[in-house]
KOLFIPA-257826 format. One record per residue: residue number from 1; chain; x, y, z of N, C-alpha, C, O in turn. Coordinates in Angstrom, 3 decimals. Atoms other than C-alpha are relative to their C-alpha. Last residue first. Example, Ala and Ser with C-alpha at 12.3 -4.5 7.8 and 13.67 -1.06 7.14 Angstrom:
! residues 2
2/A/-0.820/-1.190/-0.060/13.670/-1.060/7.140/-0.770/1.090/0.730/-0.261/2.198/0.899
1/A/0.890/-1.190/0.000/12.300/-4.500/7.800/0.900/1.200/0.000/1.936/1.181/0.665
***
This chain:
! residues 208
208/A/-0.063/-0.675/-1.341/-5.454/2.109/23.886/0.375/1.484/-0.124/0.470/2.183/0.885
207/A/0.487/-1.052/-0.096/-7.264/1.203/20.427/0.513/0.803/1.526/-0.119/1.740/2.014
206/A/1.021/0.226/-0.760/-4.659/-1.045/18.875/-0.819/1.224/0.634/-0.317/2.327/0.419
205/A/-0.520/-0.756/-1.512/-1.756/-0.117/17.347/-0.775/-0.047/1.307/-0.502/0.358/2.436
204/A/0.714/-0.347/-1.038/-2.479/-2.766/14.678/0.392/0.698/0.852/1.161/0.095/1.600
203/A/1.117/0.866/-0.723/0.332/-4.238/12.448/-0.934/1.739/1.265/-0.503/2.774/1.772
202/A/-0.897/1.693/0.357/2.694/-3.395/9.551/-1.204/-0.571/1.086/-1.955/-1.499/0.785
201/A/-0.891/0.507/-1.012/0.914/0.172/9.631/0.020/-1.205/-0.083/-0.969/-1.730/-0.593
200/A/-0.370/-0.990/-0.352/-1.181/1.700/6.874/1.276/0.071/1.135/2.072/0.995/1.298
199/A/0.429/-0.746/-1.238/-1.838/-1.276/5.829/1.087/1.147/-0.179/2.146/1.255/-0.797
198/A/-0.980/-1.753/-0.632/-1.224/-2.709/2.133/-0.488/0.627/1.247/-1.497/1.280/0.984
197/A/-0.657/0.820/-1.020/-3.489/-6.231/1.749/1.278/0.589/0.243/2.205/0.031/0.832
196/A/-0.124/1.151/-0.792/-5.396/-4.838/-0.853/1.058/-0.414/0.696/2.002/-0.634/-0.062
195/A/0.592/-0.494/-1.743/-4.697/-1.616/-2.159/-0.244/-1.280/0.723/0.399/-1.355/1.769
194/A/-0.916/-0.443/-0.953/-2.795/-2.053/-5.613/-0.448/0.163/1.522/0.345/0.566/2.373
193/A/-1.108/0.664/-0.405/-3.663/-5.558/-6.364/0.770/1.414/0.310/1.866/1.386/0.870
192/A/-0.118/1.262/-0.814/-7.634/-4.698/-6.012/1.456/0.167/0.419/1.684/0.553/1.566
191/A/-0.001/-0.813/-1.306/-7.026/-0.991/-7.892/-0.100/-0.600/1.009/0.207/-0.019/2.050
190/A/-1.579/-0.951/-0.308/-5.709/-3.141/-10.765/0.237/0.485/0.971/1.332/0.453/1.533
189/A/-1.019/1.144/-0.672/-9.038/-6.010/-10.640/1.749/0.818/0.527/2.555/0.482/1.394
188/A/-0.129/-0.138/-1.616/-11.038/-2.691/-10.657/1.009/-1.392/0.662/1.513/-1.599/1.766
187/A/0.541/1.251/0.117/-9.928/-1.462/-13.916/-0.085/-0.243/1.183/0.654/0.322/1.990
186/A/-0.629/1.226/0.948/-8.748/2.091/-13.568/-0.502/-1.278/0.468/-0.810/-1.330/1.659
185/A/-0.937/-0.841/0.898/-10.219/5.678/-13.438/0.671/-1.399/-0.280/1.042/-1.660/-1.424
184/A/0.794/-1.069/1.332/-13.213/6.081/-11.422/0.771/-0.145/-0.977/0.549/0.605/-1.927
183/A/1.159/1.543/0.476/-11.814/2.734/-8.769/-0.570/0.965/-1.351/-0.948/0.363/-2.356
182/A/-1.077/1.149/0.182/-8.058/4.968/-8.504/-1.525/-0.684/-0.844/-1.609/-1.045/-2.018
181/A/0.039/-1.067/1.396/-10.821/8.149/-7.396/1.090/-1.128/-0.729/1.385/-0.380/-1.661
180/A/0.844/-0.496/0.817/-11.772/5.724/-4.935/0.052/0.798/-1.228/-0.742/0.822/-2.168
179/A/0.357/1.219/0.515/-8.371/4.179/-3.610/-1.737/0.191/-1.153/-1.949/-0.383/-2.221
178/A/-0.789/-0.018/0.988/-7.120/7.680/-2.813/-0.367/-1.407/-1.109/-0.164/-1.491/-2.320
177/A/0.158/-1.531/1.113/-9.857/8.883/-1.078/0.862/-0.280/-1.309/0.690/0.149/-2.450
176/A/1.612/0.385/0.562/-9.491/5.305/1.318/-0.242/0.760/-1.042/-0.581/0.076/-2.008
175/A/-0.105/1.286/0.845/-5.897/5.635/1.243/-1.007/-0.224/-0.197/-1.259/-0.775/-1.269
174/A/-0.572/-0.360/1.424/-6.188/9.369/2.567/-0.092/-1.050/-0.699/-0.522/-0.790/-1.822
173/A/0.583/-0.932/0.822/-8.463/8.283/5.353/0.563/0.377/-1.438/-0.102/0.311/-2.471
172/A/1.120/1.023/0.438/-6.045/5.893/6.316/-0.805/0.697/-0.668/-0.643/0.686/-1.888
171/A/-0.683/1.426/0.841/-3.177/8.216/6.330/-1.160/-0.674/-0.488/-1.517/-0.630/-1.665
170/A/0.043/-0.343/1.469/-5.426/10.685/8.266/0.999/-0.679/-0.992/0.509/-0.419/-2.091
169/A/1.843/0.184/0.690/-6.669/7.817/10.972/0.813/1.108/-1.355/0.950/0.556/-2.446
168/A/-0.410/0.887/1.219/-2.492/7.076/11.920/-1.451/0.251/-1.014/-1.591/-0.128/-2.177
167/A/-0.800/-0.701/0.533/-2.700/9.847/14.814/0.305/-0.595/-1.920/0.764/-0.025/-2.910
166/A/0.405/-1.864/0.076/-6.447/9.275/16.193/1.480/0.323/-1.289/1.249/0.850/-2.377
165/A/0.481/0.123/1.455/-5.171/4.882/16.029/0.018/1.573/-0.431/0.786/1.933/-1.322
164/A/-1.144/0.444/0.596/-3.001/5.156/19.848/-0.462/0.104/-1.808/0.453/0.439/-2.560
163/A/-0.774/-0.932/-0.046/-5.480/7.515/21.038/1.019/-0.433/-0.811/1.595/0.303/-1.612
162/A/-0.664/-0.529/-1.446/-8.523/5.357/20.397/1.170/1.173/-0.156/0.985/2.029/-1.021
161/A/-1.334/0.955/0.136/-10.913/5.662/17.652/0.944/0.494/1.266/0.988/1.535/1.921
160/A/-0.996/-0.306/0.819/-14.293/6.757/18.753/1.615/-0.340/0.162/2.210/-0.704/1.176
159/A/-0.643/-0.679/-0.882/-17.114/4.559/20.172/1.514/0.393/-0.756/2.223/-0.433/-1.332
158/A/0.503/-1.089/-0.243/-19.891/3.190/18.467/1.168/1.024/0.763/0.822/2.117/1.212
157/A/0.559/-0.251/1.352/-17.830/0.153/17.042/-0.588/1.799/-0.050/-0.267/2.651/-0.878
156/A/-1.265/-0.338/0.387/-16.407/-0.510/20.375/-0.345/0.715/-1.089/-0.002/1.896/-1.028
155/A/-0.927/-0.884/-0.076/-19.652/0.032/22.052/1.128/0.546/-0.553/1.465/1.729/-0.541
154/A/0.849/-1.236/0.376/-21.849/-2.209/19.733/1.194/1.251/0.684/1.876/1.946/-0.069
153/A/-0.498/-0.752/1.344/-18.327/-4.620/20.165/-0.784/0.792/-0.270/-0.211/1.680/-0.902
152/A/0.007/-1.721/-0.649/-18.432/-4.434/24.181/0.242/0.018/-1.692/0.998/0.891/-2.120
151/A/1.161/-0.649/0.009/-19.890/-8.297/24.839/0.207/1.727/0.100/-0.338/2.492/0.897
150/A/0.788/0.660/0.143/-16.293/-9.666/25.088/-1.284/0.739/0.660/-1.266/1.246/1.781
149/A/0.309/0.918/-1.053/-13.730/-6.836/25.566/-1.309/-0.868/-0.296/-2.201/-0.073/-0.592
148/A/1.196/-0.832/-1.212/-12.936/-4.895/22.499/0.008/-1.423/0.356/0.258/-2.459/-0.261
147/A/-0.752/-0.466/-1.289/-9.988/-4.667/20.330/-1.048/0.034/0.603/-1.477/1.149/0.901
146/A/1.205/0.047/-1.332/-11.630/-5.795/16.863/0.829/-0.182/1.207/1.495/-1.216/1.265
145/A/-0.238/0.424/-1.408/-10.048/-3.611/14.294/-0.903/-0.815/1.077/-1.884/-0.346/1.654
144/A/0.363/-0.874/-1.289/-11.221/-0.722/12.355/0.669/-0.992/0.907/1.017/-0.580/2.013
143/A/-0.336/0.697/-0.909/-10.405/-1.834/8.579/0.470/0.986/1.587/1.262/1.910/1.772
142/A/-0.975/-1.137/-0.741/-12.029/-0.009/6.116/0.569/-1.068/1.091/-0.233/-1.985/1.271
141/A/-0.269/0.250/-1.429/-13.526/-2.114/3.444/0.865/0.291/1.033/2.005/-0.173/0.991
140/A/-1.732/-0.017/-0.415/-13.786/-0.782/-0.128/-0.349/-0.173/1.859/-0.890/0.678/2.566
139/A/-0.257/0.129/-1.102/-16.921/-2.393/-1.910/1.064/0.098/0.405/1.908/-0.771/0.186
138/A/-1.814/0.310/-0.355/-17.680/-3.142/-5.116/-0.397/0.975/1.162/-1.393/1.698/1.164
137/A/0.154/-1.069/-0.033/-21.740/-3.985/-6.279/1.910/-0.254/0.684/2.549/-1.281/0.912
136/A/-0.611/-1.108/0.544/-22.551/-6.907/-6.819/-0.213/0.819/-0.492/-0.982/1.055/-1.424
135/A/-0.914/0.014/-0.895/-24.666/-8.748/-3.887/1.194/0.840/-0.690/1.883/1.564/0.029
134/A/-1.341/1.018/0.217/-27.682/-8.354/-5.386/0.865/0.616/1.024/0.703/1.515/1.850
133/A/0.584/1.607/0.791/-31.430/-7.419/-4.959/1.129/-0.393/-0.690/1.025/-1.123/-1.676
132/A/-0.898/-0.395/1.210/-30.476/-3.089/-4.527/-0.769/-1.702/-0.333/-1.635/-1.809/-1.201
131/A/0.696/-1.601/0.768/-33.045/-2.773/-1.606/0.701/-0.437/-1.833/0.061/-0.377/-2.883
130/A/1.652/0.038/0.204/-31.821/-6.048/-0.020/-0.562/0.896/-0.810/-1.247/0.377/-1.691
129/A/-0.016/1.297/0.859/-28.019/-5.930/-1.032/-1.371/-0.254/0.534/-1.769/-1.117/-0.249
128/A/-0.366/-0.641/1.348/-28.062/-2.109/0.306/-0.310/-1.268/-0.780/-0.954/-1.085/-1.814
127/A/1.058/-0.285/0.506/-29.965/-3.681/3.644/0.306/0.679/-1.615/-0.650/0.901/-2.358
126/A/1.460/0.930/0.257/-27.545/-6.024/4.068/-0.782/0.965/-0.568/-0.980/0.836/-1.776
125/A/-0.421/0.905/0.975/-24.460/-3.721/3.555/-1.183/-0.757/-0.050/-1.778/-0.720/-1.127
124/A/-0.061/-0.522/1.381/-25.690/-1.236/5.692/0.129/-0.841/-0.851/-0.866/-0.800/-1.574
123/A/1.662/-0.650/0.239/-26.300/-3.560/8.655/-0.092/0.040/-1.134/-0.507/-0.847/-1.879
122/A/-0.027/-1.284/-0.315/-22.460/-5.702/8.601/-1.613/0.718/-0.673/-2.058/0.507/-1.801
121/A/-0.048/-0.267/-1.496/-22.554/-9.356/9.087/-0.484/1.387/-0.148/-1.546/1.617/0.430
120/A/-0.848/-0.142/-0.679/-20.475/-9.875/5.845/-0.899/-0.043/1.765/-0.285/-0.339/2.790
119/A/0.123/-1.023/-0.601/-22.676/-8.490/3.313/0.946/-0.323/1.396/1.277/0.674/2.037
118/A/0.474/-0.170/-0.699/-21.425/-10.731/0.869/-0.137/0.916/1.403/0.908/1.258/1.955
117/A/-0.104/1.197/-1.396/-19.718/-10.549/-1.937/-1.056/0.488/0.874/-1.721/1.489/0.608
116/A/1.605/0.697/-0.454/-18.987/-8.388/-4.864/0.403/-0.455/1.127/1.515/-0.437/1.656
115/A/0.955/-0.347/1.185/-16.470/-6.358/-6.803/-1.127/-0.840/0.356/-2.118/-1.022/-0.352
114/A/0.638/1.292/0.657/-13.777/-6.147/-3.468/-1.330/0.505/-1.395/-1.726/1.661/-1.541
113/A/1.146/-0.669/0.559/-12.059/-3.774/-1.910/-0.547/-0.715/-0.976/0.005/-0.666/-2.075
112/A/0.335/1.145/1.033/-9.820/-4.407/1.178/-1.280/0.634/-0.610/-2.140/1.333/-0.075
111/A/0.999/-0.565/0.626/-8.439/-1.676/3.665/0.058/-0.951/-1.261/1.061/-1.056/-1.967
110/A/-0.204/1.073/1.158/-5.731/-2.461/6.332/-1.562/0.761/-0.773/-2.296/1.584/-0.226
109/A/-1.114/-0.404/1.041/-4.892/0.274/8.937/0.199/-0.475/-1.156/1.109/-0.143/-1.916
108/A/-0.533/-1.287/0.823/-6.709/-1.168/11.607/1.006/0.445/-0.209/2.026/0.454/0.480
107/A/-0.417/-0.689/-0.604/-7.225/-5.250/11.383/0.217/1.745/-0.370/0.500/2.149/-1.499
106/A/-1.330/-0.206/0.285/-9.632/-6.490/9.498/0.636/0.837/0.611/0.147/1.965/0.683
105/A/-0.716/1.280/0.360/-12.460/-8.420/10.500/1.659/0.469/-0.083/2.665/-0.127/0.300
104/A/-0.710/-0.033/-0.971/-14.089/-5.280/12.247/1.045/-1.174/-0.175/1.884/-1.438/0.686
103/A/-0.165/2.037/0.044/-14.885/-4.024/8.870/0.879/-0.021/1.504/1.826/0.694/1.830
102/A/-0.893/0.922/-0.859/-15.915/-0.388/8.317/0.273/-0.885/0.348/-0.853/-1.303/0.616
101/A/0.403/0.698/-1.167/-17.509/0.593/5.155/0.947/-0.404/1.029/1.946/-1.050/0.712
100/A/-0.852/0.066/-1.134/-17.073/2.526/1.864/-0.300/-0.187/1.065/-1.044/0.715/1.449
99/A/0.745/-0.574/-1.199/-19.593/1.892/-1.140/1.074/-0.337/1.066/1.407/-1.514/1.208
98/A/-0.857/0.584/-1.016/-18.325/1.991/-4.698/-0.386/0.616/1.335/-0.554/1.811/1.575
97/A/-0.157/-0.700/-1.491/-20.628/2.791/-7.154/0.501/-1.176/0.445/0.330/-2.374/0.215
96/A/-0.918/-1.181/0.444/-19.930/2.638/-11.445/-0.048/0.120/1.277/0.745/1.015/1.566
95/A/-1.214/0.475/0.159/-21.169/-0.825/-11.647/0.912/1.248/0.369/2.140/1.154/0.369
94/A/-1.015/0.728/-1.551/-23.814/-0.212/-9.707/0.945/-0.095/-1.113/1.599/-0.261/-0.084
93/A/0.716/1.181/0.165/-25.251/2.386/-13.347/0.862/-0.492/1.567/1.697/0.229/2.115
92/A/-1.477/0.331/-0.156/-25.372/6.406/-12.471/-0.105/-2.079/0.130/-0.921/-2.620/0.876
91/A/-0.270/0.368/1.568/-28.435/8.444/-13.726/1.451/-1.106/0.050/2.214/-1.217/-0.909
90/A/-0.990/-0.215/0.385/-27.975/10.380/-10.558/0.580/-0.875/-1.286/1.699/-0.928/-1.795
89/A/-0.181/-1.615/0.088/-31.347/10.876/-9.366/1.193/0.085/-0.965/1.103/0.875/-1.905
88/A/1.074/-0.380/0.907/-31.596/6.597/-10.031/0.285/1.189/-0.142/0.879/1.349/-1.208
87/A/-0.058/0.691/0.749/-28.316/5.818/-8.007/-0.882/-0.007/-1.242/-0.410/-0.369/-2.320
86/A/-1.168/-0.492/0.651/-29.082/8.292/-5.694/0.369/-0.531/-1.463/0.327/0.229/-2.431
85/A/0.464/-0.909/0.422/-32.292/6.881/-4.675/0.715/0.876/-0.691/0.200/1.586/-1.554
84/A/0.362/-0.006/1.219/-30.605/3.408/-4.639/-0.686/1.503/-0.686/-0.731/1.685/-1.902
83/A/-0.839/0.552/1.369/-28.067/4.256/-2.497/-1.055/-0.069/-1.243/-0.870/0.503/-2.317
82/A/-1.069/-1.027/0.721/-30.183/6.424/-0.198/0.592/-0.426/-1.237/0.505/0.146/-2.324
81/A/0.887/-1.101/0.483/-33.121/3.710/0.502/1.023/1.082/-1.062/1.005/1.247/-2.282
80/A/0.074/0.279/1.404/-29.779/1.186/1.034/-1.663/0.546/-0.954/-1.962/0.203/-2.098
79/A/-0.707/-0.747/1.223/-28.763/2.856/3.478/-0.131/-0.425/-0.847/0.533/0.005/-1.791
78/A/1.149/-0.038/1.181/-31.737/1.493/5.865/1.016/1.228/-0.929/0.652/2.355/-1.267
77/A/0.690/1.405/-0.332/-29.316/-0.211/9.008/-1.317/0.757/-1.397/-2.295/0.036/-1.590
76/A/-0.371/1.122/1.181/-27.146/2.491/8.618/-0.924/-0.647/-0.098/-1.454/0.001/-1.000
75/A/-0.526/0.937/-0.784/-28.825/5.585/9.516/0.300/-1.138/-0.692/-0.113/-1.446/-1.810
74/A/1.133/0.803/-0.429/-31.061/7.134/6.957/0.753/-0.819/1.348/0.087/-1.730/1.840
73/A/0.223/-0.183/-1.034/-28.651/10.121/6.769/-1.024/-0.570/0.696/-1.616/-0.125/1.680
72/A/0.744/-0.036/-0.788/-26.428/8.683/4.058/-0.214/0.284/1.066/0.646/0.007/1.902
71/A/-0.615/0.182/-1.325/-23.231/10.252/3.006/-1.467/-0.312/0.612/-1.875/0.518/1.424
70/A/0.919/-0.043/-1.455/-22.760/10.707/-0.147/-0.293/-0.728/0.517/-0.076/-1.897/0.199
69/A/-0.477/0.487/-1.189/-20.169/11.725/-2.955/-1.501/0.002/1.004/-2.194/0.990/1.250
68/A/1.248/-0.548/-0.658/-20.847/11.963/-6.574/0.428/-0.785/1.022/0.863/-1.935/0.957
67/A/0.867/1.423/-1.155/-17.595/11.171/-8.371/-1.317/1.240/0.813/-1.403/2.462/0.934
66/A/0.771/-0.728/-1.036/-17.350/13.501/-11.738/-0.420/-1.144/1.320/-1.375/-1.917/1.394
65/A/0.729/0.713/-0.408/-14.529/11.942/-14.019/-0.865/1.095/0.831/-0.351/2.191/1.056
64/A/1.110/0.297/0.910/-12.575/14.008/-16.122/-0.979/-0.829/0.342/-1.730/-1.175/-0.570
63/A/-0.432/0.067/0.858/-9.334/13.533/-14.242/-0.935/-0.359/-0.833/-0.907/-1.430/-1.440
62/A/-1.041/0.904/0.197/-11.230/13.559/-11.047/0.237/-0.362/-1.253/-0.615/-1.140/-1.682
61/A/-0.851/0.445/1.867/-13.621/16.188/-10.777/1.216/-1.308/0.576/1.678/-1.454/1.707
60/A/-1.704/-0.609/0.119/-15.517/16.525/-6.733/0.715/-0.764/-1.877/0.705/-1.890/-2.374
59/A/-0.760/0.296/1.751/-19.000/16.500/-5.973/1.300/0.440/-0.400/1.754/1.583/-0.462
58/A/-1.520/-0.660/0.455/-20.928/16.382/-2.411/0.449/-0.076/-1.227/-0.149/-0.965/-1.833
57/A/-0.989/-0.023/1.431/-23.648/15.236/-1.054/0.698/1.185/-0.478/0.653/2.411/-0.379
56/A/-0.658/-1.321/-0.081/-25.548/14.651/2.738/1.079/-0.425/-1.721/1.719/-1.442/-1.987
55/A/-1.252/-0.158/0.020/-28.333/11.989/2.223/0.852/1.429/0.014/0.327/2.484/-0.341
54/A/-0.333/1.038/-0.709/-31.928/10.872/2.189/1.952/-0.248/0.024/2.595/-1.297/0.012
53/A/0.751/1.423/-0.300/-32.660/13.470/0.047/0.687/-0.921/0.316/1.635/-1.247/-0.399
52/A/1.013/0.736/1.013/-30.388/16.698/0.402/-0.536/-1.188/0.531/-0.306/-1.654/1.647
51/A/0.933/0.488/-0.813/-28.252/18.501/2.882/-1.021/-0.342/-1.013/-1.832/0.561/-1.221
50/A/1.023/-0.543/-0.005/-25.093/20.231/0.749/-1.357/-1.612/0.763/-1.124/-2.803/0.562
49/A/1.411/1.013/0.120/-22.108/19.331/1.113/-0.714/0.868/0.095/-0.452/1.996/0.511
48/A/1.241/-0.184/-1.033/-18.979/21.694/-0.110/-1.322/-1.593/-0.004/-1.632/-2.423/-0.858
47/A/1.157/-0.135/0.249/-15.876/20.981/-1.628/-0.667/-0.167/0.741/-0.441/-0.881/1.719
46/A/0.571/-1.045/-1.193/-12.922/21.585/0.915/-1.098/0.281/-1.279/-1.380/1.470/-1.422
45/A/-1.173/-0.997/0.028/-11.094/17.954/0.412/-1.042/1.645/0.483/-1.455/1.849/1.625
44/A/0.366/-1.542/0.502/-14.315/15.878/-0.930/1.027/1.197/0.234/0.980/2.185/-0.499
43/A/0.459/0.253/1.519/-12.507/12.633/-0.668/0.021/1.528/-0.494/0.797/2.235/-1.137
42/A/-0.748/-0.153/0.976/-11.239/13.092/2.696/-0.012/0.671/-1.233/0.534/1.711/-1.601
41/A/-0.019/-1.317/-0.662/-14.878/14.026/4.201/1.226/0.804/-0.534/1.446/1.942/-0.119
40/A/0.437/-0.793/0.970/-15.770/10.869/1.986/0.321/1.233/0.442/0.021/2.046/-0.432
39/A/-0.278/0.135/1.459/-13.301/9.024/4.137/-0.427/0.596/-1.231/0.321/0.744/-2.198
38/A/-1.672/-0.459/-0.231/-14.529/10.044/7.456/0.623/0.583/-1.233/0.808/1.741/-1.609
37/A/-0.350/-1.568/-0.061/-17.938/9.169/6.213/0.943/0.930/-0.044/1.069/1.914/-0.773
36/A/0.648/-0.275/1.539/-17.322/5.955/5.365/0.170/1.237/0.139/1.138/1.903/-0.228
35/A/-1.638/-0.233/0.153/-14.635/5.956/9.166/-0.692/-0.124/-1.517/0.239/-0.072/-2.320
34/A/0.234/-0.417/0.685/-18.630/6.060/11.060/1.479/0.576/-0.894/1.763/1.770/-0.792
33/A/1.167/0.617/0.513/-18.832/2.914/12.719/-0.018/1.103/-1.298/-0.350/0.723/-2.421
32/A/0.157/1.104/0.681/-15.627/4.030/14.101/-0.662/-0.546/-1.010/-0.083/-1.044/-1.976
31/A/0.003/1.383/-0.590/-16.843/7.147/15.769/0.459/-1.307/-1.072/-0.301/-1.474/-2.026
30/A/-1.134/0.708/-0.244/-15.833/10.508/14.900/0.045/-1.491/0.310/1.091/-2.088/0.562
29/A/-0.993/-0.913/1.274/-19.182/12.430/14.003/1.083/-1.447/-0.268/0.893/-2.386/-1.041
28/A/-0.186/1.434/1.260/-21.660/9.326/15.610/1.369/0.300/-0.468/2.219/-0.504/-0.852
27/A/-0.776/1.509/-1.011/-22.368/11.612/18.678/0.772/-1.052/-0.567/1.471/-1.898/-0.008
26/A/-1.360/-0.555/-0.364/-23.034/14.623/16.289/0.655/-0.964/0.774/1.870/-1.165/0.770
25/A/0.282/-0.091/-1.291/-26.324/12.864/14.386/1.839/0.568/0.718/2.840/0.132/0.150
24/A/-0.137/-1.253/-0.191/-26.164/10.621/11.225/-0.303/0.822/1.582/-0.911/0.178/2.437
23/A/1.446/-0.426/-0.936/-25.136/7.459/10.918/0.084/1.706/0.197/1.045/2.457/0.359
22/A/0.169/-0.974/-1.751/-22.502/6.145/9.143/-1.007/0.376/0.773/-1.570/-0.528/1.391
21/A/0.512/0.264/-0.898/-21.531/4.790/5.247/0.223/0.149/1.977/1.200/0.015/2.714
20/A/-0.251/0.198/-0.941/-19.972/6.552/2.404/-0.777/-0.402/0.950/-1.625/0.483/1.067
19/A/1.031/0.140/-1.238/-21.100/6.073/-0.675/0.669/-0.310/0.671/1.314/-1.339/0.470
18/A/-0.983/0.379/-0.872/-18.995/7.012/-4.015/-1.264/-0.163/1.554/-2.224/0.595/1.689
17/A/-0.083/-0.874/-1.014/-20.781/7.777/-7.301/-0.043/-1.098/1.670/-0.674/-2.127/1.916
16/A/0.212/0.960/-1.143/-19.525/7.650/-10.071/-0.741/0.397/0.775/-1.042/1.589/0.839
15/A/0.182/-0.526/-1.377/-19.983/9.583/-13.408/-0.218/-1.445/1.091/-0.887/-2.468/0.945
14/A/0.835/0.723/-1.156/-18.298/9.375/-16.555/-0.389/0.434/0.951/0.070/1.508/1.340
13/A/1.425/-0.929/-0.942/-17.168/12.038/-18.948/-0.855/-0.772/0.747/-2.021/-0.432/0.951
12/A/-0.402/-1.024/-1.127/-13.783/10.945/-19.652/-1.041/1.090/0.052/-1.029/2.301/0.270
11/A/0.849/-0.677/0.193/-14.931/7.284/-20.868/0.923/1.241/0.722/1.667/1.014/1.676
10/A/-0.085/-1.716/0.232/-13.568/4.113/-20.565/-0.032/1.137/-0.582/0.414/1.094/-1.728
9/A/-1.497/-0.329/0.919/-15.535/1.131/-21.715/0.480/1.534/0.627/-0.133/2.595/0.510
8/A/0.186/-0.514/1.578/-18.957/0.324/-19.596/1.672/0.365/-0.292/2.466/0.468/0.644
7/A/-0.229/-1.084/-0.285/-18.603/-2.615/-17.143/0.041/1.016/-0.935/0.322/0.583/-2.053
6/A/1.087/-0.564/1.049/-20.314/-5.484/-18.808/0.213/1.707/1.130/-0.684/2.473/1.481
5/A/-0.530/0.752/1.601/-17.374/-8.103/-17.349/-0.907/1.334/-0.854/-0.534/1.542/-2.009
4/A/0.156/-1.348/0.598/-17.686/-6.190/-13.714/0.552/-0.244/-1.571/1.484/0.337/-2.128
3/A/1.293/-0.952/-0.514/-15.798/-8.465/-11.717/-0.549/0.889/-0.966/0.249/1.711/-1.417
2/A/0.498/-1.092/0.877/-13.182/-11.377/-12.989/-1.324/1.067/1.095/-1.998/0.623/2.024
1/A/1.181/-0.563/-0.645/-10.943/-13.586/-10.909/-0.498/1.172/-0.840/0.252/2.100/-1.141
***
């Protein structure tokens, strides 16, 4: 399996830059929907955001790398305005962004990261592969879980992690932070076989 054949040669003055996906607004902070964010909140450690175009950003070194961190505030369903506006401001080619998302496919605690594919179902992701006019681009997939009662996944999704997940979320978080600055720095088929199909927990704690 190949991704990213005309990726550029390493470099230790590259620049990424990392997209977290969420919604903006205080109701959203903690919610599921929003575990991109979460993850870039990781990422950045106690660099600062700052409130810019069509996004909240951030910037953190990684062994000579510079990731550019942000955090659309178009809401999901039109993140892919942000991505690409970034993506231009920031002189930065898709091969070099990795966009973090929640997946209800996979159970939580699992996190898959792929060099293309399809949007899956999920808003952001469509409209980034509309705006953008492909499908690669890499992609680390958070895994949230689907624990919800028939006709309650907008809720589940919108609604923050349960009690039993709250204690296992900074682990996850960390593996997400850790898997990004991993994608700035080594081949992405490597950072595939180390993070893929590693949870955070052997199985699901579910959201009770």
């Amino acid at each position: 399996m190949r991704f990213f054949q005309n990726r550029p040669a390493s470099s230790t003055h590259m620049k990424f830059l990392i997209v977290g996906l969420g919604n903006p607004g205080i109701e959203y902070v903690h919610t599921r929907h929003n575990v991109g964010w979460l993850a870039l909140d990781a990422l950045a450690g106690d660099a600062a955001w700052e409130d810019k175009r069509y996004a909240w950003r951030s910037q953190v070194k990684y062994k000579g790398r510079t990731l550019v961190l942000i955090k659309p505030t178009t809401y999901m369903n039109l993140s892919g305005k942000a991505v690409q506006y970034w993506l231009t401001q920031e002189k930065i080619a898709k091969q070099h962004m990795l966009v973090i998302t929640d997946d209800l496919s996979l159970q939580f605690g699992k996190v898959r990261l792929r060099g293309k594919g399809s949007a899956g179902g999920h808003n952001g992701l469509k409209d980034i592969e509309a705006v953008l006019q492909t499908q690669e681009y890499a992609r680390l997939r958070v895994g949230i879980g689907d624990q919800y009662a028939p006709g309650k996944q907008v809720d589940y999704v919108l609604g923050e992690f349960g009690p039993n997940e709250k204690p296992h979320l900074p682990e996850l978080l960390g593996t997400c932070a850790d898997a990004a600055r991993a994608f700035s720095f080594m081949p992405l088929e490597q950072v595939m076989s180390q993070y893929n199909g590693n949870a955070v927990l052997a199985t699901g704690p579910g959201p009770a």
